[in-house]
N, C-alpha and C positions, 0 to 999 in steps of 0.2 A: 312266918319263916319255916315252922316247923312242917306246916301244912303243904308246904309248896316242894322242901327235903323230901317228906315220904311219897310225895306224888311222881318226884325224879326215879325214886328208889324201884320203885314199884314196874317204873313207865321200864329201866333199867333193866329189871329182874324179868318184865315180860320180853323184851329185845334179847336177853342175853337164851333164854328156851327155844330150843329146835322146834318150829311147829312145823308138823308134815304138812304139807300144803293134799288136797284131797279132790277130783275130780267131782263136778257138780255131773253130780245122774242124770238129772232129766234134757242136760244137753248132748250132744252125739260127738262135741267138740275135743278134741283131746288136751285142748288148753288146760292148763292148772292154772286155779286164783290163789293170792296169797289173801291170807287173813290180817287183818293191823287191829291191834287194840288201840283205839284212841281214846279210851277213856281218862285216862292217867295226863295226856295232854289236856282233853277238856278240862278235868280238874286242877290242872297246875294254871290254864287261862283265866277260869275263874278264880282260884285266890289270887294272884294277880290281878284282877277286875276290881277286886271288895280291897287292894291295898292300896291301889290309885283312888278308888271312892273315899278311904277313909284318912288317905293323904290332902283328899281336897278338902276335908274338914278340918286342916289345920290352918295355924294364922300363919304360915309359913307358903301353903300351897292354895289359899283357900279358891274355891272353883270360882267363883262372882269375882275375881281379881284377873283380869286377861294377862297383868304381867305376873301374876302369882304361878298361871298357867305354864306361860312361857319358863321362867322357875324350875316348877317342878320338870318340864321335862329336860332342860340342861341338867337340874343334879342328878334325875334316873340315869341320863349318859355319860354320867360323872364329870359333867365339865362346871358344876358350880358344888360348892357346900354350904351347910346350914353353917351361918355366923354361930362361932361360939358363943354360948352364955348359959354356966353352970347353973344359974337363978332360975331358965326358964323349963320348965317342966317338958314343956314338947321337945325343945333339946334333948334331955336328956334323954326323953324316951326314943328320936331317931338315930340319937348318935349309935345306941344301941343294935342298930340295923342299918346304918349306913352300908356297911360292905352287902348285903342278903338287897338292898332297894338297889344301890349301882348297878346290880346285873341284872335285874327286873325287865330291863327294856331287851335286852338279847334273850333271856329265857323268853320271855313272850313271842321274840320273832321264831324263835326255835321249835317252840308248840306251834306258831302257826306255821 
């Protein structure tokens, strides 16, 4: 979560700076190119990538479960949640990022 906040922040703080855009010399063209940092997106795609991988490592999403599958990606669009149960330790460790995994699936279409 934290990883994927700074990479918003970042991607932000680069959009939010006036970059002169700058004529390439060795064309005679009078076109200007804009410049795009996308690295801040690459990096928000891949923690995104490493939280779906390490959602399918749970018994909740696990990936060898084709309905597990199905699962995980209704709850990333928020149309399903994890069964309560204060007992079970992966509970409690998603409930903790329930809101930051629901938006998972729109930040990703966003990067791409």
């Amino acid at each position: 979560e934290k990883a994927s906040r700074a990479f918003k922040e970042s991607q932000r703080q680069t959009d939010s700076k006036n970059y002169q855009t700058e004529e390439w010399s060795p064309q005679k063209s009078q076109r200007r190119y804009d410049m795009y940092n996308t690295a801040c997106f690459l990096g928000e795609i891949e923690v995104g990538l490493y939280t779906i991988q390490i959602l399918q490592l749970t018994p909740f999403f696990h990936k060898e479960n084709e309905l597990s599958i199905k699962t995980m990606v209704q709850f990333l669009s928020g149309k399903w949640t994890i069964p309560p149960d204060p007992r079970n330790e992966y509970y409690l460790a998603l409930s903790k990022f329930t809101s930051h995994l629901k938006t998972l699936q729109s930040d990703l279409k966003r990067c791409f």
